[in-house]
C-alpha positions as CSV (number, residue, x, y, z in Angstrom):
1,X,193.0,38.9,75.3
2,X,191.4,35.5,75.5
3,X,194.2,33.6,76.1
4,X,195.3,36.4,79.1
5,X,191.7,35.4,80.5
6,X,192.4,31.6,80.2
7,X,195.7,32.0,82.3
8,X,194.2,34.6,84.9
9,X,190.8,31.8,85.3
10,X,193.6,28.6,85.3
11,X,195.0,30.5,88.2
12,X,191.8,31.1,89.8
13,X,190.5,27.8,88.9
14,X,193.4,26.2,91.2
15,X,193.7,28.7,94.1
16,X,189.6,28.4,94.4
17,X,189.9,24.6,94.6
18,X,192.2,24.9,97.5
19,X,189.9,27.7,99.1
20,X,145.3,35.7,100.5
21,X,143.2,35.0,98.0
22,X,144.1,31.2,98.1
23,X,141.6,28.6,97.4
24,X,140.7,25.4,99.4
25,X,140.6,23.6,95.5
26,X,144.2,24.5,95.0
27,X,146.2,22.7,97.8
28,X,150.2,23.2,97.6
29,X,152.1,19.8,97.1
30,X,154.9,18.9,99.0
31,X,158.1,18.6,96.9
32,X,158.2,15.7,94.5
33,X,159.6,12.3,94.9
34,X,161.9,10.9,92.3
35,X,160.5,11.0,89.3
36,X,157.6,13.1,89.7
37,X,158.3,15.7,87.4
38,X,158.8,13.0,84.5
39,X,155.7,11.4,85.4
40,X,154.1,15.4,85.2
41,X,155.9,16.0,81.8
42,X,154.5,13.1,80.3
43,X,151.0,13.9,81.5
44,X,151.5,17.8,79.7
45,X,152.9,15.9,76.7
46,X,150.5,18.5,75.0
47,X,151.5,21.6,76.9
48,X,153.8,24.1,76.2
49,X,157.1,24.2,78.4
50,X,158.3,27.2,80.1
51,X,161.0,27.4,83.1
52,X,161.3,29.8,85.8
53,X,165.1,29.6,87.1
54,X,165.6,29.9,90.6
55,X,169.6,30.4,90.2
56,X,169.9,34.2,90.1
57,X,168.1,34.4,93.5
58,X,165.0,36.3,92.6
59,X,162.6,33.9,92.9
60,X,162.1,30.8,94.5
61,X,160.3,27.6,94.1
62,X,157.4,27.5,96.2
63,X,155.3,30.5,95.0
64,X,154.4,32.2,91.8
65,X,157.1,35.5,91.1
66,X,155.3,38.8,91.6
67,X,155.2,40.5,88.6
68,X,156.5,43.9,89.9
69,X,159.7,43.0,89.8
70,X,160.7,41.5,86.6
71,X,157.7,40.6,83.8
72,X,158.8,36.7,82.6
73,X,156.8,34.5,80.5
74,X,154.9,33.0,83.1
75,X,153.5,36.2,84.6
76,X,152.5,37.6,81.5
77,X,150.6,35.4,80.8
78,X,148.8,35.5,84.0
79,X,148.6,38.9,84.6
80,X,147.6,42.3,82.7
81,X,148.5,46.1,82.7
82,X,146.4,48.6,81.0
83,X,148.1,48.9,78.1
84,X,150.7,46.6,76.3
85,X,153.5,47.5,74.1
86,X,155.3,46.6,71.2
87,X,159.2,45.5,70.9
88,X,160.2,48.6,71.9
89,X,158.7,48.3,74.8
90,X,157.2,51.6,73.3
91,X,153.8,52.4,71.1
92,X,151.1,51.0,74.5
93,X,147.8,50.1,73.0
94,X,144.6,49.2,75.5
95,X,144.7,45.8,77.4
96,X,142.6,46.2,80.7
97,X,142.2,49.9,79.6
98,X,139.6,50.9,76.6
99,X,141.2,54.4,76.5
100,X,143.4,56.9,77.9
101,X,143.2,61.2,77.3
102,X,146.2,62.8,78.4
103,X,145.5,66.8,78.8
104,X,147.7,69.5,77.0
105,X,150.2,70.0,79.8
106,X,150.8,66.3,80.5
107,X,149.6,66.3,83.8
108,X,146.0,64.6,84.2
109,X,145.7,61.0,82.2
110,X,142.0,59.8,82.2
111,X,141.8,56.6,81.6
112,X,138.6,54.5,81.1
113,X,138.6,50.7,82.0
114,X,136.6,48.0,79.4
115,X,133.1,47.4,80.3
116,X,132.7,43.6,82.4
117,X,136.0,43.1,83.0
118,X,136.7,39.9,85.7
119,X,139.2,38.4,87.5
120,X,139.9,34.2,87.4
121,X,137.7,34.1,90.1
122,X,134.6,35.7,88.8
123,X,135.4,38.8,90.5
124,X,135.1,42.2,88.8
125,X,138.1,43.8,87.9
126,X,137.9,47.7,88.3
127,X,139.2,50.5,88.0
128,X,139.4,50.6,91.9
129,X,141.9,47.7,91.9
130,X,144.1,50.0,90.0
131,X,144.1,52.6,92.4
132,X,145.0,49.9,95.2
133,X,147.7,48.4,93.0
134,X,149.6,52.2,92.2
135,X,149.1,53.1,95.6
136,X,150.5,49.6,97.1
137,X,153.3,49.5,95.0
138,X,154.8,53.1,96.1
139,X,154.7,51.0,99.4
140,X,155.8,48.0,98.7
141,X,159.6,46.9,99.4
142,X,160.4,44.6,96.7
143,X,159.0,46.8,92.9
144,X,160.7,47.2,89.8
145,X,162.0,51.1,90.5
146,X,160.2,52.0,87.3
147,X,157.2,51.9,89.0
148,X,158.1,53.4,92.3
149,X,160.3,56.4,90.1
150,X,156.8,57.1,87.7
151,X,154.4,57.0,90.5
152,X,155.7,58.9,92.7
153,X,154.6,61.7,90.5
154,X,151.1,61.0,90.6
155,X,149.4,63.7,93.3
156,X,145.9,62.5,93.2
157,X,144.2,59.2,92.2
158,X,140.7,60.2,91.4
159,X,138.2,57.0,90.2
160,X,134.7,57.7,89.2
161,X,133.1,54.2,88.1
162,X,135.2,52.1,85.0
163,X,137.1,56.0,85.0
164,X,140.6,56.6,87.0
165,X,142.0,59.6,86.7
166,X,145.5,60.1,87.4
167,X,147.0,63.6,88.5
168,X,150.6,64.2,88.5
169,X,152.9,66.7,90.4
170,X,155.1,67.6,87.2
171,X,155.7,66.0,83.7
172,X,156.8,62.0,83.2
173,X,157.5,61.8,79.6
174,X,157.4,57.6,80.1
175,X,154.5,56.9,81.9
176,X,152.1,55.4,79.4
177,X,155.5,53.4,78.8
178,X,155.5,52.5,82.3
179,X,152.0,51.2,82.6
180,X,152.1,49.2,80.0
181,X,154.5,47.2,81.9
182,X,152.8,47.5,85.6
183,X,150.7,44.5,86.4
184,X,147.2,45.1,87.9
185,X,146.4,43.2,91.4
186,X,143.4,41.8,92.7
187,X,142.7,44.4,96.0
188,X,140.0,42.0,97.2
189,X,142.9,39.1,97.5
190,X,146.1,41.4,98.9
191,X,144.4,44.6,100.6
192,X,145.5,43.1,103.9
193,X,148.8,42.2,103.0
194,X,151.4,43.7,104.4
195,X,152.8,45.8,101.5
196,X,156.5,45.1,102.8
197,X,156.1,41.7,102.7
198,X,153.4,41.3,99.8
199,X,155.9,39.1,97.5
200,X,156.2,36.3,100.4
201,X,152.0,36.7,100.9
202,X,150.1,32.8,101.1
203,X,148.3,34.9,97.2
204,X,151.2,33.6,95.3
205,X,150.6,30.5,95.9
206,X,147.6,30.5,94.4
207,X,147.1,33.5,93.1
208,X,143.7,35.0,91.3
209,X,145.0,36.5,87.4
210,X,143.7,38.3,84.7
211,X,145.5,37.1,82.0
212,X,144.8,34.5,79.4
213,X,145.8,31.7,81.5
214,X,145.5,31.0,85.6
215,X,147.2,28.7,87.7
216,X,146.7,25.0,87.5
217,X,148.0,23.0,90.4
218,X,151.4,24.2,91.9
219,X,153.8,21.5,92.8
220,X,156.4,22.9,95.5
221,X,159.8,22.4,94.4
222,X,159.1,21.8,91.0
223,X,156.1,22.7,88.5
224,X,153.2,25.1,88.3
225,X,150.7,24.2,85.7
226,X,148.3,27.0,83.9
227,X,145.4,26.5,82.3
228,X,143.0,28.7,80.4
229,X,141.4,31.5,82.4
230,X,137.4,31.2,81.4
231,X,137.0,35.0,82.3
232,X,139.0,36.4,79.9
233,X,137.7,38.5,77.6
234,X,139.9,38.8,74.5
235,X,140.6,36.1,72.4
236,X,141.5,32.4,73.5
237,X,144.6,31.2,73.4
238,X,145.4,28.1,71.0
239,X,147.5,26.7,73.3
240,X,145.2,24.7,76.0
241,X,147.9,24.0,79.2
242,X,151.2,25.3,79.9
243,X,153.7,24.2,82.3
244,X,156.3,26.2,84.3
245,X,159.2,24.0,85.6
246,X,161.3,25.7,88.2
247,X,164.9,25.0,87.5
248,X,168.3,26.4,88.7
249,X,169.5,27.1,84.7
250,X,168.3,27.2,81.5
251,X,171.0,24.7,80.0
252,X,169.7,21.7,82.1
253,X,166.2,22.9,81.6
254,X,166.7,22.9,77.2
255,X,168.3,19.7,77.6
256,X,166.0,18.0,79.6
257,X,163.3,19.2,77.1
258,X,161.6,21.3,80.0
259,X,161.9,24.8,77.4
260,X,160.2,25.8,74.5
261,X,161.0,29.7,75.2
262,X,164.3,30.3,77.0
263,X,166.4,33.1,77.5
264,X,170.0,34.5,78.4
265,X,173.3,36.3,77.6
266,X,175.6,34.2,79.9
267,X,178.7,32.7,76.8
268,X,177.5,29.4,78.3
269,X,173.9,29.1,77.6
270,X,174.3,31.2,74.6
271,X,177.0,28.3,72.9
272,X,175.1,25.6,74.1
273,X,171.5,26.2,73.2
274,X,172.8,28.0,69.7
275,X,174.5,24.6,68.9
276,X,171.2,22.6,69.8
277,X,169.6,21.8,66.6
278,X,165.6,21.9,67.6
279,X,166.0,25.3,68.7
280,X,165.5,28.7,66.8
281,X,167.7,31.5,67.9
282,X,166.2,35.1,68.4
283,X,168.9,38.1,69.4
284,X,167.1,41.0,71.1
285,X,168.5,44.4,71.1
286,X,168.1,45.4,74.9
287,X,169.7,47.3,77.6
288,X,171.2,45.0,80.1
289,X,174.1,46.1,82.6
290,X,176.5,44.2,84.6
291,X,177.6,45.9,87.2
292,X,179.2,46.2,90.8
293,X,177.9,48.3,93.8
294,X,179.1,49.2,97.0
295,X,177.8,48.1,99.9
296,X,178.3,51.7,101.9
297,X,175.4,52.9,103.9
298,X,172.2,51.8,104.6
299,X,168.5,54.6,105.2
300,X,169.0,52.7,109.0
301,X,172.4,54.4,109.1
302,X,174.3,51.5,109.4
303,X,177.4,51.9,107.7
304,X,179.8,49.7,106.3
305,X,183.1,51.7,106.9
306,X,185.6,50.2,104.8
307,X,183.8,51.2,102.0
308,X,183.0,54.7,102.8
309,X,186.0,56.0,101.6
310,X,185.7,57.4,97.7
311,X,189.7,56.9,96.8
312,X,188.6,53.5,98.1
313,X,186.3,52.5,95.6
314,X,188.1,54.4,92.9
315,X,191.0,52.0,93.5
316,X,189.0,48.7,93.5
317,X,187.8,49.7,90.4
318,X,191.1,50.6,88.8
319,X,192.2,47.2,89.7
320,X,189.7,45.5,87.5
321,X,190.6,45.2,84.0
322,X,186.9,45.3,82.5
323,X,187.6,44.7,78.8
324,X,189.0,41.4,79.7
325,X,186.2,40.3,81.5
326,X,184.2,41.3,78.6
327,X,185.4,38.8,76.6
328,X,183.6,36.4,78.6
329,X,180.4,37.3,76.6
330,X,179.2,37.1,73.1
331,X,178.4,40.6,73.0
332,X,179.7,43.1,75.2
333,X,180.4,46.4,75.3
334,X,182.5,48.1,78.2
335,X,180.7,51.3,79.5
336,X,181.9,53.8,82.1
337,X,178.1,55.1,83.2
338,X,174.6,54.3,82.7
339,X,174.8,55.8,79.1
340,X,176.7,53.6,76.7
341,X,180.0,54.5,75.0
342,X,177.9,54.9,71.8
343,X,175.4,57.5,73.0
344,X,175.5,60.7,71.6
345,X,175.0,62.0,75.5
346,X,178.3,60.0,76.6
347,X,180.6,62.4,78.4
348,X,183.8,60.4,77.6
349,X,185.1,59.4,80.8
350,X,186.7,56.2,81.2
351,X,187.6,54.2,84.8
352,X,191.0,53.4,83.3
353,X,192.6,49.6,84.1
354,X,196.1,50.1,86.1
355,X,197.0,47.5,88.4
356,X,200.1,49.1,89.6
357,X,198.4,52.6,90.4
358,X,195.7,50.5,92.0
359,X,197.8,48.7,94.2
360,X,199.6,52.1,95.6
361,X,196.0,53.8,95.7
362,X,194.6,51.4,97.6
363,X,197.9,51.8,100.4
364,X,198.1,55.3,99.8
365,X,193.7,55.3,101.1
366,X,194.3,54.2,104.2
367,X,192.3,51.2,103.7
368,X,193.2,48.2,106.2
369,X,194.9,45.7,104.5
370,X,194.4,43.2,107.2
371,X,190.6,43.0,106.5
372,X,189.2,40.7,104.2
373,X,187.1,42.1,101.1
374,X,183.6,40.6,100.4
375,X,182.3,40.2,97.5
376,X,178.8,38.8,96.8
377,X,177.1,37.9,93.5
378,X,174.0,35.6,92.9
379,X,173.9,34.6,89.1
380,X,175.2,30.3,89.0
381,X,176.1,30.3,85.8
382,X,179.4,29.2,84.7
383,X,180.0,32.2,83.0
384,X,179.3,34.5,85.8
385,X,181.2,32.2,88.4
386,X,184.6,32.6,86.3
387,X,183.7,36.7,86.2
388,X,184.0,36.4,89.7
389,X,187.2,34.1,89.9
390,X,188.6,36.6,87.7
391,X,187.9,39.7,89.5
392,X,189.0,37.8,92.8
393,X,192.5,37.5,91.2
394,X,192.8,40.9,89.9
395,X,192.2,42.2,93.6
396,X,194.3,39.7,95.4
397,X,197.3,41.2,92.9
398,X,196.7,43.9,94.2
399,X,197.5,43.2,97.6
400,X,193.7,42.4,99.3
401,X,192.4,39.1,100.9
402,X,189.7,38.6,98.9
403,X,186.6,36.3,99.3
404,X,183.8,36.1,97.2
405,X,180.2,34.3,98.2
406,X,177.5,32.8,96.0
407,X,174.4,34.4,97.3
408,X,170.8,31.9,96.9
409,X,168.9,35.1,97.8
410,X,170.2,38.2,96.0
411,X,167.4,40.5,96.8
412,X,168.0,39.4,100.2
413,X,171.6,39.7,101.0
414,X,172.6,42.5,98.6
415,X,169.6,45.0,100.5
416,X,169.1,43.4,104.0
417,X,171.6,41.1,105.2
418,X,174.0,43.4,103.8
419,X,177.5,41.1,104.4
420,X,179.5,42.1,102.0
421,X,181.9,44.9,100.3
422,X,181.3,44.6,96.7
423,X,177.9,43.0,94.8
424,X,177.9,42.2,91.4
425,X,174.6,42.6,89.4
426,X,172.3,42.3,86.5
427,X,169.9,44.8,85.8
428,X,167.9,44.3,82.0
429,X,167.1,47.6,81.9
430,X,163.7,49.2,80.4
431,X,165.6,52.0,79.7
432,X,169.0,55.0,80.6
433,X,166.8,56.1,83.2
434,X,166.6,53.2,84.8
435,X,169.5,52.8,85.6
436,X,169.6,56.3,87.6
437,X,166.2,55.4,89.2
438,X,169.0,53.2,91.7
439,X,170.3,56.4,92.9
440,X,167.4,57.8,93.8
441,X,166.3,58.1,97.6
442,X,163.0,57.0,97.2
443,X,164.1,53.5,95.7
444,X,163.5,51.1,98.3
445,X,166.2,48.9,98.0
446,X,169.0,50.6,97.0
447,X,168.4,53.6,99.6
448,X,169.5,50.0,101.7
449,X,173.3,50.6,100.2
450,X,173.9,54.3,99.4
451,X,172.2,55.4,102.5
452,X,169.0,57.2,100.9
453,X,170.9,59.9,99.5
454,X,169.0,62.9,98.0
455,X,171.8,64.0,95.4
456,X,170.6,62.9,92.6
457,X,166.8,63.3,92.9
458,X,166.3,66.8,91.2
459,X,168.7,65.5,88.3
460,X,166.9,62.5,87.6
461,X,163.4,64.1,88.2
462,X,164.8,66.4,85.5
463,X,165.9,63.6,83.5
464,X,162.3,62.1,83.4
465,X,160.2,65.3,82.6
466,X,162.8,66.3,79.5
467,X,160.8,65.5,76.4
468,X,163.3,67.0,74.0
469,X,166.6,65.1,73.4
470,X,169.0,67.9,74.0
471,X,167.6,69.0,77.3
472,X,167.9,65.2,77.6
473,X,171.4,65.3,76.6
474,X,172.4,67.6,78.8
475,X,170.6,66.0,82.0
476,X,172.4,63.0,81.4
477,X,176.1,64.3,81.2
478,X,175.2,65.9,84.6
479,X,174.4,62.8,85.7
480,X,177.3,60.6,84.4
481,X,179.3,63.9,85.8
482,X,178.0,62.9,89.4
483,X,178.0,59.2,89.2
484,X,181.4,58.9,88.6
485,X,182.3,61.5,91.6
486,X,180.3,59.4,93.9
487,X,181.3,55.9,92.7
488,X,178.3,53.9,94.5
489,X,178.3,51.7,91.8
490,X,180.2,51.1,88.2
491,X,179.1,49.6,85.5
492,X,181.1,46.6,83.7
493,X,179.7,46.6,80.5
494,X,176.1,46.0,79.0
495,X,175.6,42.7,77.0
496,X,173.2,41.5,74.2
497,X,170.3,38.8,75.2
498,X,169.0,36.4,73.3
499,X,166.2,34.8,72.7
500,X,165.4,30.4,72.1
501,X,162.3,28.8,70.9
502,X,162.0,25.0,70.1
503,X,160.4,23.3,67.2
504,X,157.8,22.2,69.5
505,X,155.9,25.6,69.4
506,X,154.9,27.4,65.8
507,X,155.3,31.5,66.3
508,X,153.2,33.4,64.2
509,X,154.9,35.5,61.5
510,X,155.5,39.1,62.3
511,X,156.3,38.1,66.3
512,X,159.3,40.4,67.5
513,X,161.0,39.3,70.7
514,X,161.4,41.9,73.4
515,X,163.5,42.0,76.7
516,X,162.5,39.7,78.1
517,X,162.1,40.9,81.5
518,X,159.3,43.1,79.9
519,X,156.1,42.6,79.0
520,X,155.3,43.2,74.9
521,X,153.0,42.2,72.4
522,X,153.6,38.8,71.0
523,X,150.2,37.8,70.0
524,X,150.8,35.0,72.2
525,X,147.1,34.1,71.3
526,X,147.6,32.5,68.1
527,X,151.1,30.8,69.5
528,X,150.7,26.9,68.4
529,X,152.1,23.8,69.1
530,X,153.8,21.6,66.2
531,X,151.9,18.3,65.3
């Protein structure tokens, strides 16, 4: 099979090359000259060296990442939730919180806040900027859909001094799962933000944290600096400076020495930082799909009409042989829903790889062959760029024009600018449900591409109050059942991450890596650096 890919990319390969809160102390520097970031890595000699990529579009390099939509490194460090969890992403214990009494029916969670809490700034930190921050986040347009899918459950918001008590409409079996993941915000810094726009907002540039550590000096283009936040109130961190280098991938970055913690599941990065001798290699059992989606209809009715045809989509996909482009990954498994092949809940259907019957589907559809299919994908790593010469190739066999576009702003052009036929995506999931939050019409973004349908909201509401696991069993066939009827998106297969730490930093013993778009318990407090 790997040889089959090696002749399908060599034929690519050749037909592609002929195709709020800010302070006046904190000012943010223009980008650096040449050299600059050398100089500022041999100043931070002593620090510990983390890198934000840019390349997958998410985040850019002139502002701190909001922590609602993925948790990284950087961010966790910066900022809390009220509980924290262990490698499962499971088992929350109290951070900001000191305690949390869930009643009998699993409706009312009272939760009391620790005594003196503070922001960075010397501000308190209260239960009232938890209110703000749940309430905010059901607004705002770019949020992990874990948050927006639990909260949207909660029917009153009740604080009474360091006490919030939250009220909810019906049963979510996750939600202490869910915030221990969900950041806190400062509502003295953002309250006047607009909530649509609140990850572009001046805070992220200098943004007021409640974590062990607090931004430094941000250099535009390339660095952000942390340093140790004085108001924290658990226990200092050994590590005295950290510093974030904003790179396009992870390769570069852990040969250039800019990485001590580094992450991935692209067969590229995997191979090379595995074969680098001064790093430690951690694999992480997580959820993590790659998958396409159709670009159909958005909530502002405006409809992409190639695509709005079922037998369409159906066709597209039976074009793609998915195995194969498994094999462009370490660890892959193909799947044919949000529930892996392996579940005990998988309902055994399979999109089925036939390029002959895909070629006379897509004819026999009605779709007009004279029209150029768009596919957009953001991820610039080498691995995912030959995915994408190989699914080009498998379409153009069967009879489409087929062009395929690098996006440097995923979020952007997948949801808004909307160009496009087919996206191809990541998602490192917290968990099954997850993946069905996307269908819901309350998600924000994806209501952008499947129109805000209301189809599957009662299944996956009954999805997240089943608490036992054959009611859940059964939800979830129902679900796969509807999923692959609709065919708004498809999964490719799910892949295993991994984890890379240099010999510059000393783990303590016991430390188990979680995804690492999460936030978990690392007891990043006695972290060291090696003499």
């Amino acid at each position: 099979m790997k040889k089959m890919l090696s002749a399908i990319l060599a034929t690519t390969l050749v037909v592609s090359s002929l195709v709020g809160c800010g302070s006046s102390k904190k000012e943010t520097t223009a980008p650096a000259a040449s050299g600059e970031t050398t100089a500022a890595a041999e100043t931070t000699s002593g620090a510990l060296k983390l890198s934000v990529t840019t390349g997958d579009g998410s985040t850019t390099d002139d502002k701190i990442p909001t922590p609602w939509y993925n948790r990284i490194m950087a961010t966790n460090l910066m900022f809390r939730a009220l509980f924290i969890a262990d490698s499962d992403l499971t088992n929350p214990q109290p951070d900001l919180a000191e305690s949390c009494e869930i009643s009998e029916d699993s409706l009312v969670y009272t939760i009391k806040m620790k005594d003196g809490l503070k922001w960075s700034d010397g501000e308190a930190l209260t239960a009232e900027d938890v209110q703000w921050s749940i309430e905010t986040a059901l607004q705002a347009a770019t949020c992990n859909s874990i948050y927006t899918s639990a909260f949207k459950n909660i029917s009153n918001i009740a604080v009474d001094g360091n006490t919030i008590t939250l009220t909810l409409s019906t049963p979510y079996a996750a939600m202490m799962d869910v915030l221990a993941q969900f950041a806190i915000l400062p509502k003295h810094c953002l309250e006047n933000a607009d909530p649509l726009k609140l990850e572009a907002d001046a805070y992220w540039q200098n943004p007021v944290c409640s974590g062990m550590y607090t931004l430094d000096e941000l250099n535009v283009g390339n660095y952000f600096t942390l340093k140790v936040n004085e108001n924290y109130e658990g226990t200092a961190p050994k590590i005295n400076s950290i510093i974030c280098y904003f790179v396009q991938d992870y390769i570069t970055a852990a040969q250039a020495g800019q990485a001590d913690y580094v992450f991935g599941n692209a067969a590229d990065l995997v191979e090379a930082i595995s074969g680098m001798p001064n790093y430690t290699t951690h694999e992480v059992d997580v959820l993590f799909y790659k998958y396409f989606l159709f670009n159909m209809k958005g909530a502002d009715g405006n409809e992409n009409e190639a695509m709005q045809n079922v037998e369409v989509r159906k066709a597209i996909i039976e074009a793609i042989d998915r195995a194969t482009l498994a094999t462009l990954y370490p660890t892959a498994n193909v799947l044919n829903s949000g529930v892996p092949n392996s579940h005990e809940a998988y309902n055994g259907f399979e999109y089925a790889f036939d390029a002959e019957k895909a070629k006379a589907d897509i004819a026999a559809s009605g779709y007009d062959m004279s029209r150029t299919l768009r596919i957009c994908y953001y991820n610039n790593d080498q691995t995912s760029i030959d995915l994408i010469q190989t699914v080009v190739h498998y379409l153009e066999q069967a009879g489409l024009t087929v062009e395929a576009t690098l996006s440097n702003d995923g979020t952007t052009d997948l949801f808004t600018t909307r160009n496009y036929d087919i996206g191809f995506k990541g998602k490192s999931a917290f968990s099954i449900d997850e993946w069905y939050t996307e269908y819901m019409s309350s998600d924000a973004l994806f209501a952008n591409v499947f129109g805000g349908t209301t189809e599957f909201d009662e299944l996956v509401a009954d999805l997240f109050k089943a608490t036992d696991a054959d009611t859940r069993n059964e939800v979830l066939k129902e679900l796969q059942a509807k999923e692959q009827e609709c065919v708004y998106k498809v999964p490719v297969f799910t892949v295993g991450t991994y984890v890379f730490t240099s010999d510059k930093v000393v783990i303590p013993e016991g430390v188990t890596f979680c995804n690492p778009l999460y936030m978990c318990d690392l007891d990043f407090a006695n972290w060291e650096l090696a003499q």
